[in-house]
C-alpha positions as CSV (number, residue, x, y, z in Angstrom):
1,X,17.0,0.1,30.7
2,X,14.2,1.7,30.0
3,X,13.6,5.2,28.4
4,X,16.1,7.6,31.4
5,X,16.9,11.2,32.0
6,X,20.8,10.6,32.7
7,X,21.3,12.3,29.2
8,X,19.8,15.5,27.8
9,X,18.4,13.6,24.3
10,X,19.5,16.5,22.2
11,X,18.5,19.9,20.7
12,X,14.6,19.7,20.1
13,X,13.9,21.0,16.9
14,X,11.6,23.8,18.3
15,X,7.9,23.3,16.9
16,X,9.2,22.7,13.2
17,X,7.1,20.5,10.8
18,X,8.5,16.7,11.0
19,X,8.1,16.6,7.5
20,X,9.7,19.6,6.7
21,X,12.7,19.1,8.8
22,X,13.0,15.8,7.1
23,X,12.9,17.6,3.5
24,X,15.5,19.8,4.7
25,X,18.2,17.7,6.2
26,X,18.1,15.1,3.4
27,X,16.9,17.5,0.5
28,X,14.0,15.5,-0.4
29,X,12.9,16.0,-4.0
30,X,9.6,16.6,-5.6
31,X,10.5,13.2,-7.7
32,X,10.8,11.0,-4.5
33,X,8.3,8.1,-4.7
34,X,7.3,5.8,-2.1
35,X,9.5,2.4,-1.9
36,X,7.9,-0.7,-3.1
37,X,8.2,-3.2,-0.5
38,X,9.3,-5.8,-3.6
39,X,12.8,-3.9,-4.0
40,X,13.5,-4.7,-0.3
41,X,16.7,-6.7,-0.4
42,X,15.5,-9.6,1.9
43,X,12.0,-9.3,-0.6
44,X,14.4,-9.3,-3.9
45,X,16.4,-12.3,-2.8
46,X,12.6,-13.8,-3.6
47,X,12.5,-13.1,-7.1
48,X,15.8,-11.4,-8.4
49,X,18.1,-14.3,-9.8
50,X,21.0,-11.8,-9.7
51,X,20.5,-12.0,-5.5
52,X,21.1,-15.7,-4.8
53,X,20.7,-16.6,-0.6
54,X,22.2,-20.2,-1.1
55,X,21.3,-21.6,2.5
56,X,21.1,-17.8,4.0
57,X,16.9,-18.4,4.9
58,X,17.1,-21.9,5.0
59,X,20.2,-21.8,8.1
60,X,17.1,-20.6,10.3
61,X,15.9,-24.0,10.7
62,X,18.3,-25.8,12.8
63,X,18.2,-28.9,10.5
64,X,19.9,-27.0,7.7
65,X,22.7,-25.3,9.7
66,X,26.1,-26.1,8.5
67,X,28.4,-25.3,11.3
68,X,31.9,-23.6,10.0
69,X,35.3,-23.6,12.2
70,X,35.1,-20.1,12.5
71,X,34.6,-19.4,16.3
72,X,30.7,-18.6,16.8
73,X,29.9,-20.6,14.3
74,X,29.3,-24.0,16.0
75,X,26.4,-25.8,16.8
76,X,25.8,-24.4,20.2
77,X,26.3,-20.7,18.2
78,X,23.8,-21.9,15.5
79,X,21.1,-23.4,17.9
80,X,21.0,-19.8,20.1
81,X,20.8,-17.4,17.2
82,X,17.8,-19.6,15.7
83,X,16.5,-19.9,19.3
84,X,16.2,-15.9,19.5
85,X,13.5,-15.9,16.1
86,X,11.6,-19.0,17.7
87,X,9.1,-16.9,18.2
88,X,9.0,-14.1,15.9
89,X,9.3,-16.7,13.0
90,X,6.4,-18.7,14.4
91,X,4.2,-16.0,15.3
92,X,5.1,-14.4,12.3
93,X,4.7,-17.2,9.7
94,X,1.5,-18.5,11.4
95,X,-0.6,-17.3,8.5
96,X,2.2,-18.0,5.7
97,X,0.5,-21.3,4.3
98,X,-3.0,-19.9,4.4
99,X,-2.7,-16.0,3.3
100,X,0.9,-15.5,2.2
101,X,1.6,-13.3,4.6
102,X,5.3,-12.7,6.7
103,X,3.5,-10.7,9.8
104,X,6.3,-8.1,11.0
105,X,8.2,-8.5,8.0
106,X,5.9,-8.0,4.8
107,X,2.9,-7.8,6.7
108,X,1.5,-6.2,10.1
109,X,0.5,-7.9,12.8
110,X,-3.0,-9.1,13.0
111,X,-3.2,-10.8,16.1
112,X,-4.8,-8.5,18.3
113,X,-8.2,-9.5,19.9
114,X,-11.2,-7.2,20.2
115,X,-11.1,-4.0,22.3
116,X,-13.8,-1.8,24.1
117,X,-16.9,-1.6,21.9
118,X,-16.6,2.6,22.9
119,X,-13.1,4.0,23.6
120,X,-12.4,5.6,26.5
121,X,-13.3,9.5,27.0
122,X,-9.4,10.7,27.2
123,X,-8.7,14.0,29.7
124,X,-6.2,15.4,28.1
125,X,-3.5,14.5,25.1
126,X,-0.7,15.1,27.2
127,X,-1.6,12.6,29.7
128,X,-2.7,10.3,27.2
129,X,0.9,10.3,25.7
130,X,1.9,10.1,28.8
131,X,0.2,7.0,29.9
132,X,1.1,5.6,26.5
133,X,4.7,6.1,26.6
134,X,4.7,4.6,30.2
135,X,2.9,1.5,28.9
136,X,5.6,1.5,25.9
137,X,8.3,0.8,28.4
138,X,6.9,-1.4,30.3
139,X,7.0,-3.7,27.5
140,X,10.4,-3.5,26.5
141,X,10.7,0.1,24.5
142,X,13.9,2.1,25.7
143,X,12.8,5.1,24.2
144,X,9.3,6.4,22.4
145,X,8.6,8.9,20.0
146,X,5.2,9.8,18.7
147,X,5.1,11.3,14.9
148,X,2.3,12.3,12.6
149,X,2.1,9.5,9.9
150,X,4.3,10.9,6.7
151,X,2.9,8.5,4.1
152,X,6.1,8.9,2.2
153,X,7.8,6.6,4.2
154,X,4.7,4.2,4.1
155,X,5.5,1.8,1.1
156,X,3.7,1.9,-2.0
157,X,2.8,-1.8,-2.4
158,X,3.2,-4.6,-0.2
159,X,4.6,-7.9,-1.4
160,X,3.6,-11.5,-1.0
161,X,6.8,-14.0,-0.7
162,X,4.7,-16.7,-1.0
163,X,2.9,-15.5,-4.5
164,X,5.5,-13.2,-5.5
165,X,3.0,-10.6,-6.3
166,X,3.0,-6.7,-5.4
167,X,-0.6,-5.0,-4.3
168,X,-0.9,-1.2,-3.7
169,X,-0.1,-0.8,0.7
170,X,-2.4,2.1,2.2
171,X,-3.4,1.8,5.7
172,X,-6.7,1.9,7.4
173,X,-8.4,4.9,7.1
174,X,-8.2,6.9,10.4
175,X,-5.1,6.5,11.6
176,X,-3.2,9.6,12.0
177,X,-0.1,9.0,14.5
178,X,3.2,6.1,14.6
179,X,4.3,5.0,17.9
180,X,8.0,4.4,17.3
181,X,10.0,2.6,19.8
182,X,13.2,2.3,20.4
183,X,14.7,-1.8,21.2
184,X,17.6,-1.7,22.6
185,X,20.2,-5.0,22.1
186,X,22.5,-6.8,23.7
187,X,25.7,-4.7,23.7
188,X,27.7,-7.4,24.7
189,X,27.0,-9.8,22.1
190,X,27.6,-6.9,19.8
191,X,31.1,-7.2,20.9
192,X,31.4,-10.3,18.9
193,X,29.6,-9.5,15.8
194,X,30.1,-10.9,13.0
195,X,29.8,-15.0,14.2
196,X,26.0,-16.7,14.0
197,X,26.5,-16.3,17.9
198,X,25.8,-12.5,17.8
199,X,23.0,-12.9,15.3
200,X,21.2,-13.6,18.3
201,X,21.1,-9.7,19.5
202,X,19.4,-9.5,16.4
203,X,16.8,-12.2,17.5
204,X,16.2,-11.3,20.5
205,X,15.5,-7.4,19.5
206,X,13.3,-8.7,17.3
207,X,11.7,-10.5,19.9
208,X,11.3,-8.1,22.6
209,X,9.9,-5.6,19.9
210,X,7.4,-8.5,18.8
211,X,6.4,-8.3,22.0
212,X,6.4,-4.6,22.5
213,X,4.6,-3.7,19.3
214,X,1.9,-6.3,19.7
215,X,0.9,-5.6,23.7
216,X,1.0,-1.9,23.1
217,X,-1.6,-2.3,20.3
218,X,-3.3,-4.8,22.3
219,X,-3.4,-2.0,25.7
220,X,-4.9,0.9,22.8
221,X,-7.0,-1.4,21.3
222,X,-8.4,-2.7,24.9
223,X,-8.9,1.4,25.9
224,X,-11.6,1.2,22.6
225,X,-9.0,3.2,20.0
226,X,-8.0,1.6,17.0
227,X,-4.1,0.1,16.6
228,X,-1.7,-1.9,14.3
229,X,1.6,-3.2,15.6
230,X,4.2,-3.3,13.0
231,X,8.1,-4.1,12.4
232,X,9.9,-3.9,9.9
233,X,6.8,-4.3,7.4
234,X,4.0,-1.6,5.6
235,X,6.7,1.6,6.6
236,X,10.3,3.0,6.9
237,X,11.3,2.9,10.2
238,X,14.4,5.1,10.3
239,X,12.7,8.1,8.8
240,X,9.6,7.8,11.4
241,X,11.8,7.4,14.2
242,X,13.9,10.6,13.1
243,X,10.6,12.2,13.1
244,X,9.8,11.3,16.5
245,X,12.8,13.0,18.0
246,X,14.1,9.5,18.4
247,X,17.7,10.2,17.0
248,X,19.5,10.6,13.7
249,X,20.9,9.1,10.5
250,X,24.3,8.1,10.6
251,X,26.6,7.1,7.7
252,X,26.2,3.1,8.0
253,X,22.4,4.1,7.5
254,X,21.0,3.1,10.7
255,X,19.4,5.0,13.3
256,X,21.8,6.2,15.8
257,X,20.0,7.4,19.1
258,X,21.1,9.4,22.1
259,X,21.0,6.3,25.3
260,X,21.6,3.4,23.1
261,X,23.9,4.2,19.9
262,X,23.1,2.2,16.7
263,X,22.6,-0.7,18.8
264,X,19.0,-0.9,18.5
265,X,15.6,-2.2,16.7
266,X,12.9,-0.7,15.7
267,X,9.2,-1.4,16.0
268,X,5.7,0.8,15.8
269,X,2.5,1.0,16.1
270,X,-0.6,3.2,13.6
271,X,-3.2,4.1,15.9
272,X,-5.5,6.8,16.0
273,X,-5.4,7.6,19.6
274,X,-5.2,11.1,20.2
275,X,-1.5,11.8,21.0
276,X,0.8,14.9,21.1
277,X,4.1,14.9,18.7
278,X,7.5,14.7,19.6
279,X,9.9,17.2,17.5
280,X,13.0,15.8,15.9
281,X,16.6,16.3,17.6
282,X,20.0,17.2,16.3
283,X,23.1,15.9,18.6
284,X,25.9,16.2,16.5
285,X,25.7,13.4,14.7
286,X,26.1,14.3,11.1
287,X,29.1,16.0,12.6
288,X,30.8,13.5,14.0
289,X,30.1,11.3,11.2
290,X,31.1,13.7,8.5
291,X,35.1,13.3,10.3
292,X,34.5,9.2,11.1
293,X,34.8,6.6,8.5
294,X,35.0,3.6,10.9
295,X,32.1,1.9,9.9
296,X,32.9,2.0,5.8
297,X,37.0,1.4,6.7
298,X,35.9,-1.9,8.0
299,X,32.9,-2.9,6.4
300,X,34.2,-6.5,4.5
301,X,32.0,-6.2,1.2
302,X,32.8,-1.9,1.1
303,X,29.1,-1.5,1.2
304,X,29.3,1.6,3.4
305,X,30.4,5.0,1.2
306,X,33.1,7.0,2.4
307,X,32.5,10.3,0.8
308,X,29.4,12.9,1.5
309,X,26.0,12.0,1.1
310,X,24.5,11.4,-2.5
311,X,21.1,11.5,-4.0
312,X,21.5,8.7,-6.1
313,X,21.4,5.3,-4.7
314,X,23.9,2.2,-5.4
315,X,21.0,0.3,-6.9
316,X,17.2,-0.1,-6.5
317,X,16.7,-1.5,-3.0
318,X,17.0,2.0,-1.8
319,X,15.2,5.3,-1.7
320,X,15.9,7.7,-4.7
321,X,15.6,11.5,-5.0
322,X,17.0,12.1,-1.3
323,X,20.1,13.2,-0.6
324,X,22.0,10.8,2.1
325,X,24.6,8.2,2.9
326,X,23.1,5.0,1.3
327,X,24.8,1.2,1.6
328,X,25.1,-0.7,-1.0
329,X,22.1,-3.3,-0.2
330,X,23.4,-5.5,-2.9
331,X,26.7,-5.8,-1.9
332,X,25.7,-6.3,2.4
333,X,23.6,-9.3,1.9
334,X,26.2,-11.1,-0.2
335,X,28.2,-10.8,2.3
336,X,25.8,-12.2,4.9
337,X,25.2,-15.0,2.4
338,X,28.6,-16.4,2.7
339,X,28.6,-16.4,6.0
340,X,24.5,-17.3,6.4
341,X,24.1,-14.8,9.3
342,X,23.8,-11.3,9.6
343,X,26.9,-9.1,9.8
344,X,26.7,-5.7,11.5
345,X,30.2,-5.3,12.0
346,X,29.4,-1.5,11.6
347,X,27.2,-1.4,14.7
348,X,30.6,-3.1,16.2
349,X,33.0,-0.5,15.4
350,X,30.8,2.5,15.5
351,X,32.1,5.0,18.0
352,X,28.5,5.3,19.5
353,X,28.2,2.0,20.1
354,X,29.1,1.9,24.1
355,X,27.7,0.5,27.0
356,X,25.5,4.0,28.4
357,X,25.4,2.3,31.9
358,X,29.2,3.3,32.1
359,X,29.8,7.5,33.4
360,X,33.0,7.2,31.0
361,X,31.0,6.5,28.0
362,X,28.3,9.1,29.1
363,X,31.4,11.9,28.9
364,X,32.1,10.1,25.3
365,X,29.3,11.0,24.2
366,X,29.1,14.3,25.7
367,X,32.5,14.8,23.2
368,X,31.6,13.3,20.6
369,X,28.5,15.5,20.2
370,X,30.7,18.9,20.7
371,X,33.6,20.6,19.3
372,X,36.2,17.7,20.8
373,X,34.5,15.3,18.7
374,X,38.1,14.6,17.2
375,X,39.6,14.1,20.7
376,X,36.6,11.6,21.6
377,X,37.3,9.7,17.5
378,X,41.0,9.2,19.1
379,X,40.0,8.2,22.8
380,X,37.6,5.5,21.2
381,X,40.8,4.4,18.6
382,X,43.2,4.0,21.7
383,X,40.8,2.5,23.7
384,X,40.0,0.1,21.1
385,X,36.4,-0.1,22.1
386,X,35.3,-1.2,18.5
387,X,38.0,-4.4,18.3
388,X,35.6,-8.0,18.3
389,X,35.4,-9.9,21.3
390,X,35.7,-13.9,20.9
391,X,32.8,-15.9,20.5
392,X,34.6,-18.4,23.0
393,X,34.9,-15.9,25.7
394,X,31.6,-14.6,25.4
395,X,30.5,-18.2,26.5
396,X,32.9,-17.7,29.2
């Protein structure tokens, strides 16, 4: 689906600063510092011997995959999840042995060819966003934002997996804006989460936002302007897309936007295009979360918090000095380490987490962003929307 007017996105912020708005709805401090790429849990699993990933990495290649009698954890589960990265690991790695580089995940993408030798005189911003955002979803975004780049959510260094060494991260001078798009998943095999089976809506995000990233930088790079198409490498992404008007902060600490719930990746592109900003929006969110404590009741490892948002973080591998429900990094990817596949059980049970195609889950929504969010938390608990679905019957 791509980006659709069947919902009002939510209540624009009305012209305010994105950075501002940020520093006042998670009362960001004049200590916060940038993140160092390094700390990143999947980074610190590199080098920190108190984070041990056993055969976590290594279950990616189908030769080391060690098939459990769990349902969704069989060969045929094993060999679609690592089907879905094919190509993001391949693409991604291609320049592992030679630079040390992990493009989308330490690293952005450097595979564009060369543009127009002079860019192309642009009419107006407007229609140049326009045109842009258009382009966005015909490559797989479900929803665009454009921000300002905030360079506090750029990290400070950028790390080399292969060398284990940290170098200071800035990006090429003259680029001004992020292009933050949303990719939406499979909601269906979010049903069945957590089984190596549904680590494949995590693949195939990835995927489409490979391709997403990389032919929208390609399409600004071809109209003579510069670009860099990114994942999850070189920035935040939650924080940029907030700042885009893309959707809010929820308290399993992923993005939870207005079509698509927390259902979704991520990816951008740096350009310096000429573009107009989008203003963040507020749809009740916090609100609903503040009553809702589905995703940390059933969260295996308790790695989700249960109380009001904190400024201080469980551990390193998060941000410090902001105020804001933080996971437990540490205590997640042990959990995905015994079972050597992503979990997201809290994208599973997460009241947002509907299929938007449906007019019942549109009215849901519609609730749970007003005063009868309490009547929507119970509708959604009889219901059951959040119980798994079998592996087995996903197969059919």
């Amino acid at each position: 689906m791509s980006q659709t007017k069947w919902y009002k996105r939510g209540n624009k912020t009305n012209d305010v600063d994105q950075a501002d708005y940020l520093n006042k709805e998670f009362q960001i401090t004049e200590k916060f510092e940038r993140f160092d790429q390094k700390n990143d849990i999947f980074n610190r699993a590199m080098w920190d011997e108190t984070i041990n990933p056993k055969k976590f990495f290594t279950s990616y290649d189908i030769a080391n995959f060690a098939p459990k009698k769990s349902k969704g954890f069989d060969h045929w589960d094993f060999a679609f999840r690592n089907a879905s990265w094919h190509l993001t690991d391949v693409v991604g790695e291609y320049k592992y042995e030679s630079e040390g580089k992990v493009e989308g995940f330490t690293d952005y993408y450097s595979v564009q060819t060369a543009g127009s030798p002079s860019p192309l005189a642009l009419e107006s911003t407007t229609e140049t966003t326009r045109r842009i955002k258009l382009a966005a979803g015909m490559f797989g975004s479900g929803m665009t934002g454009v921000c300002e780049i905030d360079n506090r959510w750029i990290y400070s260094h950028n790390y080399s997996r292969k060398t284990q060494q940290s170098t200071p991260l800035d990006l090429p001078k003259g680029m001004k804006y992020a292009i933050v798009m949303i990719i939406p998943q499979d909601h269906g095999l979010s049903k069945t989460y957590p089984a190596a089976l549904s680590g494949a809506s995590t693949g195939l995000g990835y995927g489409t936002g490979l391709h997403c990233a990389n032919t929208l930088a390609q399409f600004i790079t071809n109209l003579g302007f510069n670009a860099i198409a990114s994942l999850n490498d070189t920035g935040l992404n939650i924080p940029l897309a907030i700042q885009a008007g893309l959707g809010e902060y929820g308290r399993h600490g992923l993005l939870i936007t207005p079509i698509y719930g927390p259902n979704v990746r991520i990816a951008k592109v740096f350009t310096d295009i000429p573009l107009e900003i989008d203003q963040p929006i507020n749809f009740g969110v916090k609100e609903f979360c503040n009553i809702c404590q589905k995703c940390a009741d059933n969260c295996p490892p308790r790695a989700i918090p249960k109380g009001e948002p904190q400024d201080t973080p469980p551990n390193f591998s998060s941000l410090s000095n902001i105020k804001k429900w933080t996971v437990d990094a540490k205590r997640c990817f042990k959990f995905w380490v015994g079972m050597n596949t992503d979990c997201a059980i809290c994208i599973r049970v997460c009241p947002y987490n509907k299929d938007y195609t449906k007019w019942w889950n549109r009215v849901g929504i519609r609730l749970a962003n007003g005063p009868l969010r309490k009547l929507m938390l119970k509708l959604d608990e009889i219901g059951k929307f959040g119980e798994r679905v079998l592996p087995g019957k996903w197969w059919g």
